[in-house]
Residue frames as a rotation matrix with the C-alpha (Angstrom) as fourth column:
UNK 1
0.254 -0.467 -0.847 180.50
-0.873 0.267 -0.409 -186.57
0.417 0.843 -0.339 132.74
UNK 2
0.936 0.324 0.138 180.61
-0.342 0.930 0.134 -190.08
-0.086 -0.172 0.981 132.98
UNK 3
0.122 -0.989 -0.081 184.11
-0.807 -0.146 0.573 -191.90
-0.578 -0.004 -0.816 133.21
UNK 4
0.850 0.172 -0.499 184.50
-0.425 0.783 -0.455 -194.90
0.312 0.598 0.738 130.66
UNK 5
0.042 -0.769 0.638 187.25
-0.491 0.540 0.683 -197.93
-0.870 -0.342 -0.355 132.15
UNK 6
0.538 -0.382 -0.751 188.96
-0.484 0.590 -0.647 -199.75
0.690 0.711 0.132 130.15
UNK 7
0.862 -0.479 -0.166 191.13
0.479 0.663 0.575 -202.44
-0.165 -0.575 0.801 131.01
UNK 8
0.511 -0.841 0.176 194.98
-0.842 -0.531 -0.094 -200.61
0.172 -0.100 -0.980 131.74
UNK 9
0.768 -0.500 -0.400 197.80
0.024 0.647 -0.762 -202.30
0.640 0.575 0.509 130.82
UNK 10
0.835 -0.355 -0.421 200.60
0.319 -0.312 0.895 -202.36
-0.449 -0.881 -0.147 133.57
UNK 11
0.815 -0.547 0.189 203.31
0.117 -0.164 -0.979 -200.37
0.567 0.821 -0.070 133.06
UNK 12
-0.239 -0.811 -0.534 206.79
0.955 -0.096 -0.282 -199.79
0.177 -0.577 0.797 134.11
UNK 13
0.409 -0.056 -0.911 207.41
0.502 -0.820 0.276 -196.98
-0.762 -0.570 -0.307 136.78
UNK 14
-0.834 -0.543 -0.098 209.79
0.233 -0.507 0.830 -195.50
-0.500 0.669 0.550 133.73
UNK 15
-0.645 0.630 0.432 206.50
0.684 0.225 0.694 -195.90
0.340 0.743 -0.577 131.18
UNK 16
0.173 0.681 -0.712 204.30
0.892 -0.414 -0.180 -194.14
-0.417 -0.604 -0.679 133.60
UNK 17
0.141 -0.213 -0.967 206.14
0.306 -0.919 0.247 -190.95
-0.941 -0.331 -0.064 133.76
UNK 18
-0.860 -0.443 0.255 206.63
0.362 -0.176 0.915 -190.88
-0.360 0.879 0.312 130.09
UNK 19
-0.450 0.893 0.021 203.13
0.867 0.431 0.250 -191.31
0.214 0.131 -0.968 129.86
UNK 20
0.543 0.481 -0.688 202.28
0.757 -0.635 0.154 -188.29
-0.363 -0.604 -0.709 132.26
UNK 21
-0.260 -0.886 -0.384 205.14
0.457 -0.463 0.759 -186.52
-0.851 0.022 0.525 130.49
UNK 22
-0.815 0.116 0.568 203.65
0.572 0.009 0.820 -186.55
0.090 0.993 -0.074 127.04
UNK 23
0.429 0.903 -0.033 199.65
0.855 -0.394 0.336 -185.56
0.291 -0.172 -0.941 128.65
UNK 24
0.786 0.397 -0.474 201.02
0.555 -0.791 0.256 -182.66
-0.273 -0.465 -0.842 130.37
UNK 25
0.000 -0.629 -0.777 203.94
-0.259 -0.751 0.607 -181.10
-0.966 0.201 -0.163 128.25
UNK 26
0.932 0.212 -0.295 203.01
-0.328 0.143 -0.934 -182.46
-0.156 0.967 0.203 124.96
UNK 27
0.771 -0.471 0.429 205.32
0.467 0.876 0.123 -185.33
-0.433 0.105 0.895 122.89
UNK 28
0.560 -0.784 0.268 207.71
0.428 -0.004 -0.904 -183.05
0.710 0.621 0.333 122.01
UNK 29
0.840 -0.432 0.328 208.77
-0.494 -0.859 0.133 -181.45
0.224 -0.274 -0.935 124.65
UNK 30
0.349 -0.902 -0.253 212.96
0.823 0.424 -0.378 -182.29
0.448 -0.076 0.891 125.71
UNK 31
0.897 -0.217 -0.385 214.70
0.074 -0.785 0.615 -180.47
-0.436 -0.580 -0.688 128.04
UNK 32
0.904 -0.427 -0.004 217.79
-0.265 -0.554 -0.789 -178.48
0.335 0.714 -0.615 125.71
UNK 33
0.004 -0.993 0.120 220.78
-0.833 -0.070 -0.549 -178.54
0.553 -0.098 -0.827 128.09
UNK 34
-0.055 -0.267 -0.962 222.66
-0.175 0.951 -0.254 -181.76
0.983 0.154 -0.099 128.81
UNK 35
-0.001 0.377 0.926 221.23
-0.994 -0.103 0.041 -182.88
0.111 -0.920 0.375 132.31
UNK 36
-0.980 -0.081 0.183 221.76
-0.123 0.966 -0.229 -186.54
-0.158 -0.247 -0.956 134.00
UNK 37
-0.383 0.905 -0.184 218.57
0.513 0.374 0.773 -188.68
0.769 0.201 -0.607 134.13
UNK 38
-0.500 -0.171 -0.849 218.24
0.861 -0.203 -0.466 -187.17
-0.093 -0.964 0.249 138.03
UNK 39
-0.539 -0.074 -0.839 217.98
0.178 -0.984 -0.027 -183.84
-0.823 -0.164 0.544 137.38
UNK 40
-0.867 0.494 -0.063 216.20
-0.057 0.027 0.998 -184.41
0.494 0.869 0.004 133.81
UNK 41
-0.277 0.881 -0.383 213.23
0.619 0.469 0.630 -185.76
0.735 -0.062 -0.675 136.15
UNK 42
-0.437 0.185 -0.880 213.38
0.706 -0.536 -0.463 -183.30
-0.557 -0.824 0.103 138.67
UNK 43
-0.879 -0.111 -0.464 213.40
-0.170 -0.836 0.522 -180.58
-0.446 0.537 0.716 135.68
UNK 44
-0.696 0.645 -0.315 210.15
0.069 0.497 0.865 -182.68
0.715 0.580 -0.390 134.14
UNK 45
0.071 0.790 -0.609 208.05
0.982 -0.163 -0.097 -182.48
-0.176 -0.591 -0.787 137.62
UNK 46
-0.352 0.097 -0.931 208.80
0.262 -0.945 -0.197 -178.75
-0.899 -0.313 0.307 138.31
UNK 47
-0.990 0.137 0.024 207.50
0.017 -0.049 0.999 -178.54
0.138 0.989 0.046 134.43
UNK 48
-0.463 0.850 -0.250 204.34
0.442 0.466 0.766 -180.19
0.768 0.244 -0.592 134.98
UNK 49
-0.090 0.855 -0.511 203.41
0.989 0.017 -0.146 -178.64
-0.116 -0.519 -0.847 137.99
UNK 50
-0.810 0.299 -0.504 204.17
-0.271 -0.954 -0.131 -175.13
-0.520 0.030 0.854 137.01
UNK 51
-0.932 0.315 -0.178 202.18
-0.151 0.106 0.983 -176.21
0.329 0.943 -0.051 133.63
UNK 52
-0.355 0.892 -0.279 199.24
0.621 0.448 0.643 -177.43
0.698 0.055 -0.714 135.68
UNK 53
-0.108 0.148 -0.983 199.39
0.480 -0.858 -0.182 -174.19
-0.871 -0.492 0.021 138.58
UNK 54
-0.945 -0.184 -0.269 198.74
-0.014 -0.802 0.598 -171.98
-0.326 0.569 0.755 135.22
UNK 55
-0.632 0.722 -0.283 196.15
0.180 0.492 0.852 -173.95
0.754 0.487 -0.440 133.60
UNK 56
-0.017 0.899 -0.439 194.15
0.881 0.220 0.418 -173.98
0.473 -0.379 -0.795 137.34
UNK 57
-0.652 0.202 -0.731 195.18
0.270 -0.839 -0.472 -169.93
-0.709 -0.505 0.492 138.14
UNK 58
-0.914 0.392 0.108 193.88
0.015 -0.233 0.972 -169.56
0.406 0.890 0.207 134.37
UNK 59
-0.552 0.591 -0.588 190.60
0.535 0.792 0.293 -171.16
0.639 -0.153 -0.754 135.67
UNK 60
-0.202 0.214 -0.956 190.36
0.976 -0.033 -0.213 -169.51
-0.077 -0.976 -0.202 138.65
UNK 61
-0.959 -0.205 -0.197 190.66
0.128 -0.930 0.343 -165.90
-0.253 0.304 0.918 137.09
UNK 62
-0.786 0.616 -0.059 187.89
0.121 0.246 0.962 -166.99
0.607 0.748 -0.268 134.71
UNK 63
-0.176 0.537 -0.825 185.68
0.937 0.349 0.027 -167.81
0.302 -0.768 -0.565 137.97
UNK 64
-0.226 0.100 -0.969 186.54
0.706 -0.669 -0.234 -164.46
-0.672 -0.737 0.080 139.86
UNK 65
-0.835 0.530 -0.147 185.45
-0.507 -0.638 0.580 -162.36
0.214 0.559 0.801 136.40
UNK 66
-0.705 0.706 -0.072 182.38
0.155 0.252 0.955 -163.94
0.692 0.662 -0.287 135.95
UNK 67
0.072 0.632 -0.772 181.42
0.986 -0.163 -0.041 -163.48
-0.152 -0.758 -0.634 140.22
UNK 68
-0.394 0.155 -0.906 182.51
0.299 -0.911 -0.286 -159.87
-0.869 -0.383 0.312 139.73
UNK 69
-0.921 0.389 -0.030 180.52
-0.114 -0.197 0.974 -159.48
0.373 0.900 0.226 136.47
UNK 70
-0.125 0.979 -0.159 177.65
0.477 0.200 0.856 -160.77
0.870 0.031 -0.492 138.01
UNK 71
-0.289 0.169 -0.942 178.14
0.850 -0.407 -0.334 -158.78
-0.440 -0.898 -0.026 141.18
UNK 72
-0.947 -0.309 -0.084 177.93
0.241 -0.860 0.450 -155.62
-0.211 0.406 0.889 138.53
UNK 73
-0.572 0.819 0.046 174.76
-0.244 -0.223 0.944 -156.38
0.783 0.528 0.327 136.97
UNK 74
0.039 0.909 -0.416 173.11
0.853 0.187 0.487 -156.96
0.521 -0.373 -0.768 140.17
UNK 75
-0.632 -0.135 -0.763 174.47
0.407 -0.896 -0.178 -153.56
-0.660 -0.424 0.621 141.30
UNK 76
-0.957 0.211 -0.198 172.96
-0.289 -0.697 0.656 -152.14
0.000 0.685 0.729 138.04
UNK 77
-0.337 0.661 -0.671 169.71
0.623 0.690 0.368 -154.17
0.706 -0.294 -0.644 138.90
UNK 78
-0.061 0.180 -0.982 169.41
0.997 -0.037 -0.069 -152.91
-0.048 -0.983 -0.177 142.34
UNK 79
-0.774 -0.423 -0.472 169.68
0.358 -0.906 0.224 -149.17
-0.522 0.004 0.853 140.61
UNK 80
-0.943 0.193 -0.270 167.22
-0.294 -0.103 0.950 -149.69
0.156 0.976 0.154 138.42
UNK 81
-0.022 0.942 -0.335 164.50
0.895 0.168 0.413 -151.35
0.446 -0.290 -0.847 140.73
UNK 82
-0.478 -0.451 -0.754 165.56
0.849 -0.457 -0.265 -148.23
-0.225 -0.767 0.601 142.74
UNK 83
-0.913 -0.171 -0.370 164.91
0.021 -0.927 0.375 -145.74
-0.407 0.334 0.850 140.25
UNK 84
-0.702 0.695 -0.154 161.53
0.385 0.553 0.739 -147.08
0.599 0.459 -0.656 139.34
């Protein structure tokens, strides 16, 4: 997959994180209980990286089924040239 540039607009350090806030917890999310800015952003990273450690154990699960599927059917293979 090819990447496509555009020209990127500069933004403010504040803009960024909004930015990265929306892509990886989606534009609605808001954190419920009243929380300085401080702690609001702390409560936004530890968000995003659980959110992205899920998304890449998800992944990774996905990976180790499909080696131990395919480790089955070459067991069942390897029984089958056997039994021949």
């Amino acid at each position: 997959m090819e990447r496509e540039f555009t020209k990127l607009e500069p933004k403010t350090t504040q803009e960024a994180f909004d930015e990265l806030t929306n892509y990886f917890l989606g534009a609605n999310y808001y954190i419920e209980d009243p929380v300085g800015a401080k702690q609001g952003n702390a409560i936004i990273v530890d968000d995003i990286i659980y959110s992205v450690k899920a998304k890449l154990e998800k992944i990774k699960n996905i990976a180790i089924m499909k080696s131990f599927v395919f480790m089955i059917i070459g067991i069942i293979i390897g029984v089958i040239i056997e039994a021949i």
